[in-house]
PDB file as gemmi writes it, atoms N, CA and C in Angstrom:
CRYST1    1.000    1.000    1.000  90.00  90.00  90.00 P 1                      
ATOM      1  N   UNK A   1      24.741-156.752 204.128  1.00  0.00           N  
ATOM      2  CA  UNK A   1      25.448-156.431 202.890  1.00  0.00           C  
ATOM      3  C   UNK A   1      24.432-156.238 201.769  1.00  0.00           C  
ATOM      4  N   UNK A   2      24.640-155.176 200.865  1.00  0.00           N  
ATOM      5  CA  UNK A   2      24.127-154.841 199.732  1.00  0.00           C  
ATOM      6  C   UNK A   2      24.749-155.408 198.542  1.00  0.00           C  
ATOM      7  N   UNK A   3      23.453-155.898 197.681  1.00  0.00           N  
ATOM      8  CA  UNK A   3      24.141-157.044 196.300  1.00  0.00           C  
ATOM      9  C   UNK A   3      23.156-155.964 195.297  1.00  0.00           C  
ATOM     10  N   UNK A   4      23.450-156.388 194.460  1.00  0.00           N  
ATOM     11  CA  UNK A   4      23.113-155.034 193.043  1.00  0.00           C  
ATOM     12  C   UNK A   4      22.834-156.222 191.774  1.00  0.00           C  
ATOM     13  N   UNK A   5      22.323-155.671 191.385  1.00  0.00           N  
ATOM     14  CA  UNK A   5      21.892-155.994 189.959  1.00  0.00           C  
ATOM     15  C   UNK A   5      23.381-156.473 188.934  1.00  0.00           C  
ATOM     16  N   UNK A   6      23.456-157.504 188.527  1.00  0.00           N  
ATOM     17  CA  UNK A   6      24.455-158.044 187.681  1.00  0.00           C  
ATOM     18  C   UNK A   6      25.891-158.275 188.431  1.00  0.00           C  
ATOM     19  N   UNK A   7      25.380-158.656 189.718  1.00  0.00           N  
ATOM     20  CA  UNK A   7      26.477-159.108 190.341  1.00  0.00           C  
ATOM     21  C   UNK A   7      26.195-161.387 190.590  1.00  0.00           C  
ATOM     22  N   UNK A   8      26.875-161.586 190.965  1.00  0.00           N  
ATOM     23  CA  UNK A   8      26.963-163.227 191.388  1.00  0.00           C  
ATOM     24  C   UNK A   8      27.200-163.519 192.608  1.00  0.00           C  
ATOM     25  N   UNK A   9      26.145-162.864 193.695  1.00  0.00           N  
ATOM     26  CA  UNK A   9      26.397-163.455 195.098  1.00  0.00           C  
ATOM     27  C   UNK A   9      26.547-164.726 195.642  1.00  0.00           C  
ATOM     28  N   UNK A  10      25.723-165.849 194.419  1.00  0.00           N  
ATOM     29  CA  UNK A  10      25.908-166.973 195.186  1.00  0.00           C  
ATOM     30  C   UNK A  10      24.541-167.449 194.565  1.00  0.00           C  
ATOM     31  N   UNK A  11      24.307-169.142 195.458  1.00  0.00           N  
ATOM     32  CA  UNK A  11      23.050-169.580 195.606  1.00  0.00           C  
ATOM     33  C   UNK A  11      22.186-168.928 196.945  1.00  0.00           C  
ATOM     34  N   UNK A  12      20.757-168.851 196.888  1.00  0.00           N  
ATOM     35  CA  UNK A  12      20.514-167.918 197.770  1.00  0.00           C  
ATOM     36  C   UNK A  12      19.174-167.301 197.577  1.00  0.00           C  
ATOM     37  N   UNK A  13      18.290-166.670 198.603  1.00  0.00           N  
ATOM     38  CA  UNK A  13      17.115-165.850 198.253  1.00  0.00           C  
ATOM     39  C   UNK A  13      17.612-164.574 198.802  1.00  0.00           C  
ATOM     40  N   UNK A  14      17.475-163.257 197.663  1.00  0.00           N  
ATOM     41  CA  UNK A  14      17.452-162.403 197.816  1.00  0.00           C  
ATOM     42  C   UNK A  14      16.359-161.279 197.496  1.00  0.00           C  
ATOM     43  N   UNK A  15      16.243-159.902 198.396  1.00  0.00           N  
ATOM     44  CA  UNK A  15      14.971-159.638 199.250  1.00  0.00           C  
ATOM     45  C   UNK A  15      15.227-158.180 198.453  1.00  0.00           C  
ATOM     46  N   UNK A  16      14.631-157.438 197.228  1.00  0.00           N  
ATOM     47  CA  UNK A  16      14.728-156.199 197.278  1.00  0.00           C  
ATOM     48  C   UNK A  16      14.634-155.201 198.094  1.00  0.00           C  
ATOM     49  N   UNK A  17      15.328-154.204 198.771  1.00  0.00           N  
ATOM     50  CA  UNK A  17      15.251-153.054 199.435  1.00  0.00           C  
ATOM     51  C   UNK A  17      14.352-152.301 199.253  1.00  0.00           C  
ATOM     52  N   UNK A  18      13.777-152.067 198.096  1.00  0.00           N  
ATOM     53  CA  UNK A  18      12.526-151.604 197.822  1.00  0.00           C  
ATOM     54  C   UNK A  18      11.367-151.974 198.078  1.00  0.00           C  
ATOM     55  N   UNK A  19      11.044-153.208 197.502  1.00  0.00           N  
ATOM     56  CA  UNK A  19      10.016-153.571 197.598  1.00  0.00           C  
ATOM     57  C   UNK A  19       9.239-154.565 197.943  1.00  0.00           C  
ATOM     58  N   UNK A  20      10.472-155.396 198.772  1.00  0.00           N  
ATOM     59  CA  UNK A  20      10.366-156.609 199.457  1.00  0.00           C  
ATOM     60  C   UNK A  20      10.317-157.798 198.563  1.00  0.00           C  
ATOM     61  N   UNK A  21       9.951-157.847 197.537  1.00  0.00           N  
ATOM     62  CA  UNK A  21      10.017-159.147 196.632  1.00  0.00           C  
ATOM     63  C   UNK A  21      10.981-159.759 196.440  1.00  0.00           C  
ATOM     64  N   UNK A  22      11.055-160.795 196.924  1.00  0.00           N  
ATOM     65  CA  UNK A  22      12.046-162.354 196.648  1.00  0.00           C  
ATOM     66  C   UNK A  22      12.277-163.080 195.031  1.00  0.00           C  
ATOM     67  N   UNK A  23      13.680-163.041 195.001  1.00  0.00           N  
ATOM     68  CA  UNK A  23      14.346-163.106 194.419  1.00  0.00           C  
ATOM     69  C   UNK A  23      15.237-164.805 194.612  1.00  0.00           C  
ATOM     70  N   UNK A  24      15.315-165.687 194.096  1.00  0.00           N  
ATOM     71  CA  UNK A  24      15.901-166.958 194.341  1.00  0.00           C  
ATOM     72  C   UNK A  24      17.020-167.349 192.970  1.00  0.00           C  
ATOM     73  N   UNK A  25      18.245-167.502 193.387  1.00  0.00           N  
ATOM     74  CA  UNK A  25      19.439-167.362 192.633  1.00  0.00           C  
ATOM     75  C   UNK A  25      19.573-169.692 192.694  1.00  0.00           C  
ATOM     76  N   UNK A  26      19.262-170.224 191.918  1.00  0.00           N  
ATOM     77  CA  UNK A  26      19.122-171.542 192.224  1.00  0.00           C  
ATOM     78  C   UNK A  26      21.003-171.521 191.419  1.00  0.00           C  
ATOM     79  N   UNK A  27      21.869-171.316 191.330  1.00  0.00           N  
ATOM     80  CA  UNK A  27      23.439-171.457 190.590  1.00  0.00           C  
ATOM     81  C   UNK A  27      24.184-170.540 191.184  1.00  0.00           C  
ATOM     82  N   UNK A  28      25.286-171.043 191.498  1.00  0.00           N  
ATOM     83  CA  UNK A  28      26.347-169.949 191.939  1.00  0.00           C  
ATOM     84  C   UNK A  28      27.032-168.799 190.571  1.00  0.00           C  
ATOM     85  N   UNK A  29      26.683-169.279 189.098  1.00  0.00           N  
ATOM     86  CA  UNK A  29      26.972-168.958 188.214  1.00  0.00           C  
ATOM     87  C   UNK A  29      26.023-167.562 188.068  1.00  0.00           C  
ATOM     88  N   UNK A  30      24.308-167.594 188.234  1.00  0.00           N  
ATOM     89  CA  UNK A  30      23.356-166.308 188.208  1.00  0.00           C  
ATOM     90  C   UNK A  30      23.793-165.671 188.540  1.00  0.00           C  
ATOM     91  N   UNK A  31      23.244-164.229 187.684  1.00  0.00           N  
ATOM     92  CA  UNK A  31      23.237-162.773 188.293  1.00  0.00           C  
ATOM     93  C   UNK A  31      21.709-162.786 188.806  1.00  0.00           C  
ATOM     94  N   UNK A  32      22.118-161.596 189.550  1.00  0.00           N  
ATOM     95  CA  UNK A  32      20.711-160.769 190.053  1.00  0.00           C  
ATOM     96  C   UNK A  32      20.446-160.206 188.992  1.00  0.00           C  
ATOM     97  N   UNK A  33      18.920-160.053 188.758  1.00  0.00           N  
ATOM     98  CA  UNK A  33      18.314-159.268 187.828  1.00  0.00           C  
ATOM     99  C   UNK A  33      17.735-157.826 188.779  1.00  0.00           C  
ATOM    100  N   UNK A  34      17.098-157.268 187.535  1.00  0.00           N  
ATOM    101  CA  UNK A  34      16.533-155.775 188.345  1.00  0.00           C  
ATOM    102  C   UNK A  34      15.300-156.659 189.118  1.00  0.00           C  
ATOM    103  N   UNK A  35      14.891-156.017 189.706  1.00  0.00           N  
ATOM    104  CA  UNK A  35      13.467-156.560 190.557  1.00  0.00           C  
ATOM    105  C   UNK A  35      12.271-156.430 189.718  1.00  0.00           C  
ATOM    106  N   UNK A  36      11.962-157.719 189.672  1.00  0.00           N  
ATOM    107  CA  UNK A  36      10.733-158.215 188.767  1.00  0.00           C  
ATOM    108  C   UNK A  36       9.471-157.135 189.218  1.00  0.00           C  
ATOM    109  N   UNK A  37       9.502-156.739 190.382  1.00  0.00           N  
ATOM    110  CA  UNK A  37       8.379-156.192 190.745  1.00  0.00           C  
ATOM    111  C   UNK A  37       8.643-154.426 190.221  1.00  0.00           C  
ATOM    112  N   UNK A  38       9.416-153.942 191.047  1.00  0.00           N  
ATOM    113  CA  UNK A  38       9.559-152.286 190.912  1.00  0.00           C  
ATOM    114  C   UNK A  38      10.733-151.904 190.060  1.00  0.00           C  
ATOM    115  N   UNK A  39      11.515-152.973 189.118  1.00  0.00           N  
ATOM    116  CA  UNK A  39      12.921-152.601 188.947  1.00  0.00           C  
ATOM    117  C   UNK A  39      14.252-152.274 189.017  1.00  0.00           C  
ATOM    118  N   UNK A  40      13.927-152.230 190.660  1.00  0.00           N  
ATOM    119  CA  UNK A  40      14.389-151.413 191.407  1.00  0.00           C  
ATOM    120  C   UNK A  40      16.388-152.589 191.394  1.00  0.00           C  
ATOM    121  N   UNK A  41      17.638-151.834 191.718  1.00  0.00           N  
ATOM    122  CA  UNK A  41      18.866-152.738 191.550  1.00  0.00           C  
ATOM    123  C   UNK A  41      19.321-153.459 193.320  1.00  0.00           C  
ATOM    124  N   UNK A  42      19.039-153.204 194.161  1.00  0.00           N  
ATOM    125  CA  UNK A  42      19.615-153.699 195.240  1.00  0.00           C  
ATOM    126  C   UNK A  42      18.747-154.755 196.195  1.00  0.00           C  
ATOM    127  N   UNK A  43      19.607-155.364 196.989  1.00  0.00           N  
ATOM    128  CA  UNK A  43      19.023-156.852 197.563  1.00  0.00           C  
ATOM    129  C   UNK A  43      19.832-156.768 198.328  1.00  0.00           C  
ATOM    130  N   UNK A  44      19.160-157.722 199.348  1.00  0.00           N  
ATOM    131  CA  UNK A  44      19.705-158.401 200.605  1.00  0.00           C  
ATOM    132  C   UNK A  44      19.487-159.418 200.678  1.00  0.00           C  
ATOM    133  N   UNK A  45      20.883-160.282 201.479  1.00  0.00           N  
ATOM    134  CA  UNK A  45      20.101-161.609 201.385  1.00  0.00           C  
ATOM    135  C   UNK A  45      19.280-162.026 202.412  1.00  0.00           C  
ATOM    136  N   UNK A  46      18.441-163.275 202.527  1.00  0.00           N  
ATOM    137  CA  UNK A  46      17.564-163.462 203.583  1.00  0.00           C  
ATOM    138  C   UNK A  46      17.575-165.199 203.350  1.00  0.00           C  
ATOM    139  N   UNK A  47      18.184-165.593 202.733  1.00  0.00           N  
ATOM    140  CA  UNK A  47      18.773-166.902 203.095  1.00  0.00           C  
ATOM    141  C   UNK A  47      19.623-167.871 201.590  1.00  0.00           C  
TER     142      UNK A  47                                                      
END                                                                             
């Protein structure tokens, strides 16, 4: 499943599609941000 930028998947590490950089959501309340690295909006999770 694909998670996007300003959504609330959960607690969780999520993995940009782009550019591989990890992403860690520590609240079920967080959004995803753009990717710190390339900007880039989509993620997967990876745990």
């Amino acid at each position: 499943m694909i998670y996007h930028t300003g959504e609330k998947p959960g607690k969780g590490t999520y993995r940009c599609t782009t550019c591989n950089r990890d992403v860690t959501l520590d609240n079920d309340t967080d959004k995803l941000p753009p990717c710190p690295k390339c900007y880039k909006t989509e993620y997967r999770k990876i745990s």
